[in-house]
N, C-alpha and C positions, 0 to 999 in steps of 0.2 A: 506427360504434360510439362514437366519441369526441363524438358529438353529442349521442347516449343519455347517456352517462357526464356531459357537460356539462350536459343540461337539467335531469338527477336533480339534481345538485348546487345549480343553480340556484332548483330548487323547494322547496328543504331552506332554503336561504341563506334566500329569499324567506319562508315561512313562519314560520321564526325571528328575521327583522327585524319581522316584524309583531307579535308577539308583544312581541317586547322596546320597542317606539315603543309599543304600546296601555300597556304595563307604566309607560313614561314619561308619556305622558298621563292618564294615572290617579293617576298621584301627584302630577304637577303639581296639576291637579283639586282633588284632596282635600285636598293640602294650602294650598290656595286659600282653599278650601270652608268646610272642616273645621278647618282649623289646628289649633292642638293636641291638640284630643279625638282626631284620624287620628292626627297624630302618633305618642302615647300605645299607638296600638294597630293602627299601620300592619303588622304581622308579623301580621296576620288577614288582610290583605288579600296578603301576600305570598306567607304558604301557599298562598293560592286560585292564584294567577300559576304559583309551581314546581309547584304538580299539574298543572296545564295544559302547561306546558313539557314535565315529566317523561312523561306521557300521549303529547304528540307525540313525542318523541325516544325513549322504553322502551315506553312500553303499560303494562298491569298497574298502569293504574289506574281506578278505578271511577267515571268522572266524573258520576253521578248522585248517588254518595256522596258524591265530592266534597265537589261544589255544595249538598248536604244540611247536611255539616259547617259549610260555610263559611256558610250562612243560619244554622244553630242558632248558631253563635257569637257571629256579627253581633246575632242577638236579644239573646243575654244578655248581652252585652255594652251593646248600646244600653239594654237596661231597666235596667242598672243605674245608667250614666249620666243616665238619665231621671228617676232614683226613689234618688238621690244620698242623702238626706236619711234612708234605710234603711240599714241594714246586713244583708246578706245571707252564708250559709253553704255549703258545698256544695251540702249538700245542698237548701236552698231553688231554688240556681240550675239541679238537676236537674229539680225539680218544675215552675220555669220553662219549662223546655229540652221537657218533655212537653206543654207546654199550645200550642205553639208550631202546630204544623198545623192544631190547632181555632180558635186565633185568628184565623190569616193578617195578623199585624201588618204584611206587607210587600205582601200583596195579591197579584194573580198575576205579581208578576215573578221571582220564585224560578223556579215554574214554567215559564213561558215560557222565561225566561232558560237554564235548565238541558237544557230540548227543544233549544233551537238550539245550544248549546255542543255539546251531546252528538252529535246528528245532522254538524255541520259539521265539528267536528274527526275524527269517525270516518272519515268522507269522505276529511276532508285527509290524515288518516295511510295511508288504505289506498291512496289515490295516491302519496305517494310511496312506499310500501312496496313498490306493484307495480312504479315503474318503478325501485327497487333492484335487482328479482329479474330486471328484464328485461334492464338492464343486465349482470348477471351472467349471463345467459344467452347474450345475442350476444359477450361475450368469449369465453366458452367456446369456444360456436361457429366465431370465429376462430382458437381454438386446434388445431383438429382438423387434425391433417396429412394430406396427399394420400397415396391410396391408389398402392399398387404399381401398380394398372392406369390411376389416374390420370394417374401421371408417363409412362408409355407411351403414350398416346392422346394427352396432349399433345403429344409429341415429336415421335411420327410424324404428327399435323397440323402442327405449322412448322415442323419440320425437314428430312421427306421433301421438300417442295419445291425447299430448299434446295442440297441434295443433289444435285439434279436440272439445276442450274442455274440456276433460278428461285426468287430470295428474295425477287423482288415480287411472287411467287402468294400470295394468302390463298386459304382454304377456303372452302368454299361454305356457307351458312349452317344450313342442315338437319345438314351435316358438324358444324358447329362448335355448335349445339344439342346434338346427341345428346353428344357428348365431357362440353361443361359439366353434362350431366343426370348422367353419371356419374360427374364429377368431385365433384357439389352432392348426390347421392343424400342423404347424413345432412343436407343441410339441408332440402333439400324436402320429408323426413318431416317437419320441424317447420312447416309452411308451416298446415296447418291447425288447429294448437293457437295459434298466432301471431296467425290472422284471427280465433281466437274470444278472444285477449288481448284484440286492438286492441278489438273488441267491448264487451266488456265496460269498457276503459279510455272507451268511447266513455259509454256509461252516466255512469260516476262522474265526468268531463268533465261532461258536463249537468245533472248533481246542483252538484257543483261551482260551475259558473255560474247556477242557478240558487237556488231554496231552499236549498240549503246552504251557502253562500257565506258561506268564514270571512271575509272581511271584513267583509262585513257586520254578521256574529256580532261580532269581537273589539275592530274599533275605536271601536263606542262601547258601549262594556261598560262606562265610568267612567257614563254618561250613566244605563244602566239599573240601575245599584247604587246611585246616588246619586238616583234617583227611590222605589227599595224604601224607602231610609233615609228620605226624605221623607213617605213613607205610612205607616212607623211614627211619625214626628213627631207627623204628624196625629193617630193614632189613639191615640198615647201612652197618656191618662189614661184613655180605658174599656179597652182595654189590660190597663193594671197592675191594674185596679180589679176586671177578672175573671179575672187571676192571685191577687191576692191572696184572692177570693172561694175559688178553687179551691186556691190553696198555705198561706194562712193571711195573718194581718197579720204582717209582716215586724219588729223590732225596730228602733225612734226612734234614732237616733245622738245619745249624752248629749254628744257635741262637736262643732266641726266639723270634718268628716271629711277624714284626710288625705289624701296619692295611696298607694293601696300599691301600691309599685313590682311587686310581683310579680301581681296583675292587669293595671295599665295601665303593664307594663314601657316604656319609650322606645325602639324601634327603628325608626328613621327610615330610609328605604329610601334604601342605598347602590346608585349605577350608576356602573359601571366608564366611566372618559373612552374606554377601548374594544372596550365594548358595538356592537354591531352596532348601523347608524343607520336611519332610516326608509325604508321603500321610497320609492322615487323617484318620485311622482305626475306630473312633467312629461311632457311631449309625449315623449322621449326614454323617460321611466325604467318600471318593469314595473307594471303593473297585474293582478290577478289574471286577469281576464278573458283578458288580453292573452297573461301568460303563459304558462295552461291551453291557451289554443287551438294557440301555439305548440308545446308539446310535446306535442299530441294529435297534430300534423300531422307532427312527427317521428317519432315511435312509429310511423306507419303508411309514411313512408319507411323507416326503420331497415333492416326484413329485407329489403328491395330492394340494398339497397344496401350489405348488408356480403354 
C-alpha cells in the first residue's frame, strides 16, 4: 500500500515539475526572443500555463477552449503590434478576432498544437486520477478487520499445535490455503475488478508512452508557439490587408502612438526561488518513460501484496 501511495505522489510531483520547467523555458525563450513586446504582454502567455496547470490539478476546464482563447488573443494582439501605425476600437478588434479561422495567420499549429495538449494531458490526468482511487482503495482494504471466524481458524491453526506440545508443527499448506481464503474472502471479491483496473491502466500506460506523451507535448511548446508567431510575421501584410478588406480601413494615428498601459499592461512572469525544479534527466533522475513503466509494474504487484 505505501508503494501505491508513494508512486501516486510521485507521478503528481513529476507532472508538475514539468510543467513548471516547460513554464521556465518558455519565458526564458521569449524573453530572449521577444524582449519587450513578450514582456508587455507575457499574462497571455501565462493564462495559457495556469489553464493547463488548473486542468491537471481540478479538471473543469475546456482545453480546446482554452487553446482557442489563447490563439484568438495571441492574434489580436500581434495584428495590433503589426499594424501599430492604426488605431484600433473594440469593436474593430472583435471583427479581427472573427476573421481569425478564415485566415489561419498561424497556420496549422494552433491546431496541431491543441490535438496533442488535449489528447496528452487528458491521458496524464486520468492516470494519475486512477492511481488516486487505487490508492484509496487498497487502504481501505487494509482497513477491514478479521472476521469472528477469522480469528478462530487462525488460532486453532497455530495454536492447537502448541497446545499439544508441538510449536514447531506448521500446518500443512492446503490447511493454511483454505484458513487464508476465509480470512481474504472480501478481498478476493475484488481480485477481478482489480485485473480489469490493472487492464485498462495498462492501455493508458501505452497511450502514455506512446502518442501521448506529455513530454513530448509540453517541453517544447515554447519552440511551437514561437514558430505560429513566426508564420503570422510572414504573413503579416496580406494578413491585415484582408482584415481590413473585410473590417474596414482602421483610423491613421494623428501622433506617435503611445503604450497604453491597459492593453500592453507590463506583467513580467514572476517564479518563486521555490517553485519546483526540473525533472532530473540524468542516468539516476525520472524520465517519463521510466516512471510510467515503474508504476505500471507496481499496480500490478499492489493487490498481491497488501
Amino acid at each position: 500500500m505505501f508503494i501505491l501511495l508513494r508512486v501516486t505522489w510521485l507521478s503528481r510531483e513529476f507532472f508538475k515539475s514539468l510543467l513548471s520547467q516547460s513554464k521556465r523555458d518558455f519565458h526564458e525563450m521569449f524573453k530572449r526572443t521577444y524582449g519587450i513586446l513578450y514582456e508587455q504582454n507575457s499574462y497571455v502567455f501565462t493564462d495559457l500555463f495556469e489553464e493547463l496547470e488548473r486542468y491537471y490539478s481540478k479538471g473543469q476546464v475546456d482545453l480546446a477552449e482554452a487553446m482557442d482563447n489563447f490563439f484568438n488573443t495571441l492574434y489580436q494582439k500581434m495584428f495590433t503590434v503589426l499594424n501599430a501605425q492604426y488605431s484600433f476600437d473594440d469593436k474593430y478588434l472583435g471583427c479581427v478576432g472573427e476573421h481569425m479561422k478564415e485566415l489561419s495567420p498561424f497556420g496549422d499549429v494552433p491546431h496541431k498544437l491543441s490535438v496533442q495538449l488535449k489528447r496528452s494531458f487528458v491521458a496524464t490526468r486520468t492516470f494519475s486520477q486512477a492511481l488516486g482511487v487505487a490508492s484509496e482503495v487498497v487502504n481501505n482494504m487494509g482497513k477491514i478487520p478479521p472476521s469472528a471466524e477469522c480469528v478462530r481458524a487462525l488460532t486453532k491453526m497455530t495454536g492447537c499445535p502448541a497446545c499439544q506440545g508441538l510449536p514447531d508443527l506448521k500446518a500443512c499448506s492446503n490447511y493454511c490455503i483454505n484458513v487464508m481464503k476465509g480470512c481474504l474472502s472480501y478481498h478476493t471479491e475484488l481480485d477481478t475488478e482489480w485485473n480489469n483496473f490493472v487492464d485498462s491502466m495498462e492501455k493508458v500506460t501505452d497511450r502514455l508512452m506512446g502518442p501521448f506523451n506529455i513530454e513530448m507535448v509540453v517541453e517544447p511548446i515554447n519552440i511551437k508557439i514561437s514558430e505560429a508567431i513566426m508564420n503570422f510575421q510572414e504573413n503579416g501584410p496580406e494578413v491585415s490587408q484582408r482584415v481590413f478588406s473585410g473590417c474596414g480601413k482602421p483610423t491613421l494615428q494623428h501622433h506617435r502612438r503611445r503604450r497604453d498601459t491597459t492593453e500592453l499592461k507590463f506583467e513580467s512572469l514572476q517564479f518563486s526561488q521555490t517553485s519546483a525544479g526540473p525533472p532530473d534527466k540524468g542516468n539516476n533522475g525520472p524520465t517519463l518513460d521510466r516512471l510510467v513503466k515503474d508504476i505500471r509494474q507496481k499496480v500490478i504487484e499492489t493487490f498481491t501484496e497488501s
